[in-house]
N, C-alpha and C positions, 0 to 999 in steps of 0.2 A: 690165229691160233684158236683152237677148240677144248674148252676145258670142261671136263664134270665138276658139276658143285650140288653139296649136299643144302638142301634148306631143313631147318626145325624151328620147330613155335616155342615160346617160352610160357610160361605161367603167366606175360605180361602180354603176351599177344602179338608179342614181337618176333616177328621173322633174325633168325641168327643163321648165316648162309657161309659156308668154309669152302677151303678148295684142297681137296684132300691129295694134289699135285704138288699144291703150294704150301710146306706145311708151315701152320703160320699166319698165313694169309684167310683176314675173316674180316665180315663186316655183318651189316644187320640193317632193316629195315621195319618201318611201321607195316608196310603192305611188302608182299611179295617182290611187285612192279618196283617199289621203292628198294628193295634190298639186292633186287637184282643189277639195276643201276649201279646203287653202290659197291658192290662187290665186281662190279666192270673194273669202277676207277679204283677199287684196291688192289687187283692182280696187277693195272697197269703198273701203279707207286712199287708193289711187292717188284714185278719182273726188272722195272729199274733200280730198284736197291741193290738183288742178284747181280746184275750188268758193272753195277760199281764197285761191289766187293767182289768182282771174279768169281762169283759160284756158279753151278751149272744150273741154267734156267729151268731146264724140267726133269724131275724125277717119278720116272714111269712104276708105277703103282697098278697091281690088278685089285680092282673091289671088288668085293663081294658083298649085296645087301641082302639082308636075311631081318624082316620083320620078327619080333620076339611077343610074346604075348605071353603075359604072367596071370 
């Protein structure tokens, strides 16, 4: 399966990576490469939590990302 996920940095430098499929489902990493790993094996944990409580594994979402500048 093929999922979009959004990454953001924090004020700490930390990568914080969501799956806006999964809503829910987030992790974070020190490096990109590190957060992106981890939010592999969080969608797997999330898609089998889904599978145990009988919900439907994916909820199709159109995004729109639109940069904002204040």
């Amino acid at each position: 399966m093929e999922f979009k996920i959004v990454f953001e940095k924090d004020d700490d430098g930390v990568y914080i990576v969501t799956v806006p499929s999964l809503p829910g489902c987030i992790s974070q990493g020190n490096t990109k490469k590190e957060a992106l790993e981890n939010i592999k094996e969080a969608i797997e944990l999330h898609m089998e939590s889904l599978v145990k409580d009988g919900v439907p594994l994916i909820r199709k979402q159109e995004i729109e990302t639109i940069a904002v500048n204040l």
